[in-house]
C-alpha positions as CSV (number, residue, x, y, z in Angstrom):
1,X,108.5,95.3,102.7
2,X,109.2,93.2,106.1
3,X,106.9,95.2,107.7
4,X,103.9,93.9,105.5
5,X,104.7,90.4,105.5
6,X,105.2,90.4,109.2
7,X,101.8,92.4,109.4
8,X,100.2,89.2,107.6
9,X,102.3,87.1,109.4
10,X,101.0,88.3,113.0
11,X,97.3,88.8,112.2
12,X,97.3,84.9,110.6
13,X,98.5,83.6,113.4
14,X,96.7,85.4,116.2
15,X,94.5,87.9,114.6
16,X,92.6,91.0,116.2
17,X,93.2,90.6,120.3
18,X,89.8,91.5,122.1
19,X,91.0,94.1,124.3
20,X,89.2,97.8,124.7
21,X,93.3,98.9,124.4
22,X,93.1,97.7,120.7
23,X,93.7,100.6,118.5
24,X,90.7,100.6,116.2
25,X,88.5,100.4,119.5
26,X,90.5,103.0,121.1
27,X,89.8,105.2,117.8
28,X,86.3,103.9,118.1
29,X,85.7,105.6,121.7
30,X,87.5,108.5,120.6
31,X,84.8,108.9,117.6
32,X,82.0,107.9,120.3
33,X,83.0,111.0,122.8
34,X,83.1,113.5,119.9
35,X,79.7,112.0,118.5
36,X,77.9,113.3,122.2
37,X,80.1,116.2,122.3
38,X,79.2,118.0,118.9
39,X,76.0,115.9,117.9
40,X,72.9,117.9,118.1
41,X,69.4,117.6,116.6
42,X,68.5,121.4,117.1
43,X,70.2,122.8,114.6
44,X,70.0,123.5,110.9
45,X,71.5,120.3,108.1
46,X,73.9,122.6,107.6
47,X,75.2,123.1,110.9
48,X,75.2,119.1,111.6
49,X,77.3,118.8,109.0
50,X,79.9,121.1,110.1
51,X,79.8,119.7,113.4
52,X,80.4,116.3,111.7
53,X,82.9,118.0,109.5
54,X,84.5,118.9,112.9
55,X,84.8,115.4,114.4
56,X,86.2,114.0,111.1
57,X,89.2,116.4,111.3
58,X,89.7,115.9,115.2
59,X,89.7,112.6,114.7
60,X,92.1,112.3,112.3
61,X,94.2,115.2,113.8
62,X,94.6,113.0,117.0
63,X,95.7,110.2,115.5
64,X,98.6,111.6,113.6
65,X,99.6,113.2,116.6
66,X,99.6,109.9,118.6
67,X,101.1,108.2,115.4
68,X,103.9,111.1,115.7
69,X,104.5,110.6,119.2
70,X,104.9,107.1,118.7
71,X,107.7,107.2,115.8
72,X,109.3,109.9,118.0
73,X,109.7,107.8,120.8
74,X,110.9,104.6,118.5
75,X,113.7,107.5,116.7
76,X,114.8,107.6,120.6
77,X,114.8,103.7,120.6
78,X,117.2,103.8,117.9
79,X,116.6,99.7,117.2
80,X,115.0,99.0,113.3
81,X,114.2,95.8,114.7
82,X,111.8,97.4,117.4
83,X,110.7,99.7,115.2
84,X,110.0,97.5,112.4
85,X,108.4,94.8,114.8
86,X,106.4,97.9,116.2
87,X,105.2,99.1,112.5
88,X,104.0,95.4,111.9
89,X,101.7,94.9,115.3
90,X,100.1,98.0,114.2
91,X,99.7,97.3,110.6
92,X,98.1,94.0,111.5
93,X,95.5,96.0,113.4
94,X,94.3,98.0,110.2
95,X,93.9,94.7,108.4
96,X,91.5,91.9,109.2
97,X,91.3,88.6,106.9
98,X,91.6,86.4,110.2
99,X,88.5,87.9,112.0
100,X,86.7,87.9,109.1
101,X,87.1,84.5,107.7
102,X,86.7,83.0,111.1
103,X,83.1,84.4,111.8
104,X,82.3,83.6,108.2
105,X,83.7,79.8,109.2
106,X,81.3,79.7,112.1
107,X,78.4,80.9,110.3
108,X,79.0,78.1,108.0
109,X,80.0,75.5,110.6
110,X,76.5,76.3,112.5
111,X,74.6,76.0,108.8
112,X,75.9,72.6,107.8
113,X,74.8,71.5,111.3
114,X,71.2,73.3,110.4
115,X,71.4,75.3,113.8
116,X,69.6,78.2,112.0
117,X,69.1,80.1,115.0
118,X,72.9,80.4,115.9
119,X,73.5,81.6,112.4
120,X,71.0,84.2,112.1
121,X,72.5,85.6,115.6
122,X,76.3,85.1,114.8
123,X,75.6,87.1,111.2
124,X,73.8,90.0,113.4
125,X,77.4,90.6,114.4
126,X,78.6,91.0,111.1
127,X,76.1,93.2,109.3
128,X,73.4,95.9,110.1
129,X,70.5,94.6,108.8
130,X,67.9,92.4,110.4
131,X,68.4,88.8,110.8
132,X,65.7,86.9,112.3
133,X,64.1,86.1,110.1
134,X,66.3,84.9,107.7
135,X,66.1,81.8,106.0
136,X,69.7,79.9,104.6
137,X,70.3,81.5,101.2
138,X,69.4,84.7,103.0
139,X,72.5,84.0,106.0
140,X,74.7,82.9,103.2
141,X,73.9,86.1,100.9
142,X,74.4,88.2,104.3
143,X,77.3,86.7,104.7
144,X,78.9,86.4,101.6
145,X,78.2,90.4,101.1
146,X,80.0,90.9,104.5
147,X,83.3,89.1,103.5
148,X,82.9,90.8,100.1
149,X,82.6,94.2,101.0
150,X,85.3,94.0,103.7
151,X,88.0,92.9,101.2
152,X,88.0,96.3,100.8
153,X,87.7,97.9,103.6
154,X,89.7,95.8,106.2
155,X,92.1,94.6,103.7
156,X,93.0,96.2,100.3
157,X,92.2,99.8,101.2
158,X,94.9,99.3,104.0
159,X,97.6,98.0,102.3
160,X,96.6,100.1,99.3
161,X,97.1,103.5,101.5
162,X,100.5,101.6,103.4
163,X,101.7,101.4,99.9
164,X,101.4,104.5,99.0
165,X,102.2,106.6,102.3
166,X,103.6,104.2,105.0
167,X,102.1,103.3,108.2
168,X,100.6,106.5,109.0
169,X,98.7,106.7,105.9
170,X,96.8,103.3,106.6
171,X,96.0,103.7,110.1
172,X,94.6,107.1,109.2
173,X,92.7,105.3,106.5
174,X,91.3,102.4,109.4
175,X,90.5,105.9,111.5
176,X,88.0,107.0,108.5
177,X,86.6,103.9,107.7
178,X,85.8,103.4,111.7
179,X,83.9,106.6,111.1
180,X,82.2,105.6,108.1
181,X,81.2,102.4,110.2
182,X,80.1,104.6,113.4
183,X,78.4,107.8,112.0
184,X,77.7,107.1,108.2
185,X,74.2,106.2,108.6
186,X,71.5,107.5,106.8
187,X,69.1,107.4,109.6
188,X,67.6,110.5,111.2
189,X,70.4,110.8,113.9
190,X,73.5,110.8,111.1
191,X,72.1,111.8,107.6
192,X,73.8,115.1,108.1
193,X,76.0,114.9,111.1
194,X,77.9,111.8,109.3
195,X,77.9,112.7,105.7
196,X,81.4,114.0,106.1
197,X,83.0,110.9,107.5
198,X,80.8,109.4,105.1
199,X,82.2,110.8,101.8
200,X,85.3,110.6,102.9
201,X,84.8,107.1,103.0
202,X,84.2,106.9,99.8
203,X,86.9,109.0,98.3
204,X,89.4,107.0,99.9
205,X,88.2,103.5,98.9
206,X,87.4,104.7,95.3
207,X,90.5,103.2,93.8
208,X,91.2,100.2,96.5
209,X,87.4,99.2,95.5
210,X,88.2,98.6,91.9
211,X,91.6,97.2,92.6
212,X,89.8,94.7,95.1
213,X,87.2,93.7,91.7
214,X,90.4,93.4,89.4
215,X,92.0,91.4,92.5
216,X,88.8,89.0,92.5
217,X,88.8,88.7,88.9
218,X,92.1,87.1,89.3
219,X,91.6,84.8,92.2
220,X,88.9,83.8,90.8
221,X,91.0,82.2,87.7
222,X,93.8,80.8,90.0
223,X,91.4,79.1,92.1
224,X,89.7,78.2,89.1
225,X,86.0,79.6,89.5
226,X,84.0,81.2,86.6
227,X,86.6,84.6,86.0
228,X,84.9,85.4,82.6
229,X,81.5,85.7,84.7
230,X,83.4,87.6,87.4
231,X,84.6,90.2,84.9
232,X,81.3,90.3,83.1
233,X,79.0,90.9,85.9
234,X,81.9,93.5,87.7
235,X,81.2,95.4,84.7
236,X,77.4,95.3,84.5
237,X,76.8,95.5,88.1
238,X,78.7,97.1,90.0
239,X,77.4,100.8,89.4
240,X,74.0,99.3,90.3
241,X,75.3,99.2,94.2
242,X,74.4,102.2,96.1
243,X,77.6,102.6,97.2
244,X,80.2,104.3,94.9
245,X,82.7,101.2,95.4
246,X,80.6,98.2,97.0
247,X,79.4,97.2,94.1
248,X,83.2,95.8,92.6
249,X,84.0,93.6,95.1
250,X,80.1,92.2,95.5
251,X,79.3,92.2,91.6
252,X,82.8,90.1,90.8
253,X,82.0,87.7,94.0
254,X,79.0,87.3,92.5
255,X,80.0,86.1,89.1
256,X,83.0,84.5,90.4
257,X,80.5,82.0,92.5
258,X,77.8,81.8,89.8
259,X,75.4,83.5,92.8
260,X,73.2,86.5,92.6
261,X,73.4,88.9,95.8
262,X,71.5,92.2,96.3
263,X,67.6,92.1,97.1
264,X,65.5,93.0,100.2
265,X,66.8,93.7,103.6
266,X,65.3,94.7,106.4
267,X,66.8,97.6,108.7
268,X,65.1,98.2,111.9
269,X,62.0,96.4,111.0
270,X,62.0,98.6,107.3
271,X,62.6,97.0,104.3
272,X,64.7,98.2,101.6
273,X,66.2,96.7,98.4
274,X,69.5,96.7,96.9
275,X,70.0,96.3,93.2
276,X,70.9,92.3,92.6
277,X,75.0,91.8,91.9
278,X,75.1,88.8,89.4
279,X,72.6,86.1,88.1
280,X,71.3,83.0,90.2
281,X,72.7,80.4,88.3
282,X,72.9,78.4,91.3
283,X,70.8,78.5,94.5
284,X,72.6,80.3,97.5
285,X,74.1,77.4,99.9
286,X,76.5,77.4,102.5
287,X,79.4,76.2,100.6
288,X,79.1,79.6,99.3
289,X,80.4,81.2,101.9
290,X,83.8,79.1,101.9
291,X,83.8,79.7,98.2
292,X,83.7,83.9,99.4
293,X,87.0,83.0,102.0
294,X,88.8,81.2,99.6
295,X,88.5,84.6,97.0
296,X,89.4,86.5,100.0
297,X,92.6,85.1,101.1
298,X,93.8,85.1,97.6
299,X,93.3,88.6,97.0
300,X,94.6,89.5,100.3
301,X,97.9,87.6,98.8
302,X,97.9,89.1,96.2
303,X,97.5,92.5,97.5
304,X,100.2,91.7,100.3
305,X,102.6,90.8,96.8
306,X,101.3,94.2,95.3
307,X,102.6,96.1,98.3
308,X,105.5,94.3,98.8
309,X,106.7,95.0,94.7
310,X,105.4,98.6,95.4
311,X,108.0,99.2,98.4
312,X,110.9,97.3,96.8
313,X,110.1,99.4,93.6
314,X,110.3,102.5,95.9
315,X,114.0,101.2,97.1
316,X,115.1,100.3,94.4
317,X,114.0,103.8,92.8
């Protein structure tokens, strides 16, 4: 219960360090060398995806046994205030609603100050798609998508799997979403060779993903924002999403902010569309995107209440 306070507590106040000993970007290189180790292009779809299969369970095999090592060496310790300080640094890795709403702050600082060009290269960090070309409803949909999406991902997924299994289970759960994120492509290179890390993706952020459209429901009636159209357009849109759990926290965002999101994007110079997440009531503008952080930080809130209930219900069990 301390731990996931303190987790909030520490990545509020300084957020993700930029360091290449981080844990996610250790993870990251880990996922890298195994990519150039097993990836191949001469070989049968099948074969890919057992080689991806392959990387998926190394991957996830080394971290336990690193996560092992670790609580074996705090047992030696013998101090529950190192190992509970310990728990919380890393816990605050696997979550990220600092880093997120601070690049969606800048985006927004540089688009009130119509520096369009800084935009459309600061939101190329955040997402995959092309950028410039992009016009201002087009940043603010990119970006509003972005913080969206990773409600899920980099916030209630985490907490959801901490909840249910401890520490190990959520930085397990940050090592298959960093896969999802580096080999989950369906490109030429990783329709096959990523599938795995792919669906496994999804399996695990199938109930996190519609906890995270209830949660935005929610903070959209504290913070007093259209719920009813949040709930509505959760319900009609979200399966439209070609993602199996996208679509909950995007559809409810959506409605909450009286926005539409979805339509073309271009990836590598091809153009693609995604099926549109609420009605345009209102034209796209930047105040959007603070209206997107503000949803954000109360779900992660509430989802850091959620968690803390869901331990002292264990204790008290």
């Amino acid at each position: 219960m301390i731990t996931c306070l303190a987790a909030l507590l520490i990545d509020t106040l300084i957020g993700d360090p930029c360091t290449r000993l981080h844990p996610v970007a250790l993870i990251g290189r880990l996922i890298g060398f195994l990519d150039r180790l097993f990836y191949t292009s001469r070989t049968r779809p099948i074969r890919q995806m057992m080689a991806g299969l392959v990387v998926v369970l190394l991957v996830l095999l080394v971290v336990f046994n690193v996560l092992y090592l670790l609580y074996w060496g705090l047992d030696a310790l013998g101090n529950p205030y190192v190992t509970t300080g310990a728990e919380a640094l890393l816990l605050s890795f696997t979550i990220c609603p600092r880093s997120l709403a601070s690049a969606a702050e800048e985006i927004y600082t540089f688009l009130i100050h119509h520096h369009l060009g800084a935009a459309r290269e600061k939101v190329g960090w955040i997402v995959g798609r092309d950028t410039d070309q992009l016009d201002e409803g087009e940043i603010v949909r990119a970006t509003v998508e972005t913080v969206a999406e990773n409600t899920t991902d980099g916030i209630i997924s985490p907490l959801f799997f901490y909840a249910i299994g401890g520490l190990p289970l959520a930085v397990l759960y940050r090592a298959v979403n960093t896969m999802d994120s580096m080999l989950g492509y369906k490109n030429e290179k990783y329709l096959y060779f990523g599938r795995p890390a792919a669906r496994l993706d999804d399996i695990c952020n199938f109930i996190p993903a519609r906890i995270t459209g209830l949660l935005f429901v929610t903070a959209a009636f504290f913070l007093r924002l259209d719920y009813g159209n949040a709930w509505r357009m959760m319900r009609r849109d979200a399966a439209k999403h070609p993602s199996p759990n996208g679509g909950y926290a995007e559809a409810s965002v959506a409605g909450a902010l009286d926005i539409r999101l979805g339509g073309y994007n271009s990836y590598f110079g091809k153009m693609t569309f995604r099926a549109y997440m609420g009605d345009a009531r209102q034209a796209l503008r930047a105040r959007h995107i603070r209206g997107a952080v503000r949803l954000m930080y109360a779900v992660t809130l509430m989802g850091t209440a959620l968690t803390v209930l869901c331990w002292a219900g264990r204790s008290l069990w």
